[in-house]
N, C-alpha and C positions, 0 to 999 in steps of 0.2 A: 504494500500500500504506500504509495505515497503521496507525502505530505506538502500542502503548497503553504508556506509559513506567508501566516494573515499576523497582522499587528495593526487590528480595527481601536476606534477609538473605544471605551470603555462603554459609550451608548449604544454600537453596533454589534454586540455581543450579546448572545442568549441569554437572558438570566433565569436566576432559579432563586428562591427568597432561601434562605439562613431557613425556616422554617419546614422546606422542603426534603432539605439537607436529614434533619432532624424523624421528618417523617417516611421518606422512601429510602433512609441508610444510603450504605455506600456505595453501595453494586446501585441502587438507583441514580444516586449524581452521577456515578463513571460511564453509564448508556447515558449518559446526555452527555457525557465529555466522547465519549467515541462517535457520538452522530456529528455532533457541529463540532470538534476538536477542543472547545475551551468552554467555559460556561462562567459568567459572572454570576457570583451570591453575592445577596443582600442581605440588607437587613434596616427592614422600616425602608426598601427603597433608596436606602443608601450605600452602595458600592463596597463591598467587605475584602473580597476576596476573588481572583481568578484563577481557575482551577485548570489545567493544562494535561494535555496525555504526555507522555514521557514524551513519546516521538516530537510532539509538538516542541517539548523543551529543551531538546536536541536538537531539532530546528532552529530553535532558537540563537542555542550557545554555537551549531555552526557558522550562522549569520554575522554572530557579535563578534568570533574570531576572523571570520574573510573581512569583515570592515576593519580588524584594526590591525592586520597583515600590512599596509604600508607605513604605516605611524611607527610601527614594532620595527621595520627595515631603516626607516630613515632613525630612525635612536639609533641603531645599533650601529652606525657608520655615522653616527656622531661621536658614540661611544668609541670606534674603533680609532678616529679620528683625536679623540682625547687624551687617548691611553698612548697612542706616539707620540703625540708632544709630553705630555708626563714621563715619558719614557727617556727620553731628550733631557729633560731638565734633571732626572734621576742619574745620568751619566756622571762616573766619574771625572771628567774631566769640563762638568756644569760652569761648574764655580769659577775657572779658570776663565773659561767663554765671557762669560756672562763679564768678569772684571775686563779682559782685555777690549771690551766690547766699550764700557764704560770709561775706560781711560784712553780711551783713541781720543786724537780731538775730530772733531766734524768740522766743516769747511763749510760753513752756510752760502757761501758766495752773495752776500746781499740779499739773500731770502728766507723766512722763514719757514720750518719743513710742520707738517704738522699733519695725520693721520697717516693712513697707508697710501693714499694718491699723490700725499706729496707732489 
């Protein structure tokens, strides 16, 4: 069977009162989760709970992982990108760079330098 993963607004969903729940048990909620897939409970009319077939919530957490497959790549090749320069500044011979770096002089030739475009 497969499942086409709906994510209606909370109005466009079955419902079933808190009271139903109560009275048809649970094998009666779960025939209304396996006909329409999910079923909103209320109670007094006001939105409690949505009940999901597994499939449906494995649907779900597929979904949540393919949208956040490019967010995850570009961290991690920000991370990878981090961890060499860290890696750079961890060298032994850091300190030394860095002083020889700051006791050059610089030659502004009548200009001042000021970000990376300089």
């Amino acid at each position: 069977m497969t499942l086409a993963l709906k994510l209606d607004a909370l109005d466009a969903l079955p419902r079933t009162p808190a009271s139903d729940v109560k009275k048809l048990g649970w094998r009666g909620v779960m025939k209304s989760v396996a006909r329409d897939g999910q079923v909103l409970v209320t109670h007094h009319d006001t939105p409690e709970a949505v009940i999901l077939s597994a499939e449906a919530y494995a649907a779900i957490l597929r979904a949540l992982e393919a949208a956040s497959a490019p967010q995850r790549s570009a961290l991690e090749a920000l991370q990878a990108e981090f961890d060499s320069t860290l890696a750079a500044l961890r060298s032994a011979d850091a300190g030394a760079r860095l002083r020889a770096v700051m006791d050059a002089p610089v030659a502004l030739r009548g200009k001042v330098k000021a970000g990376a475009s300089h």
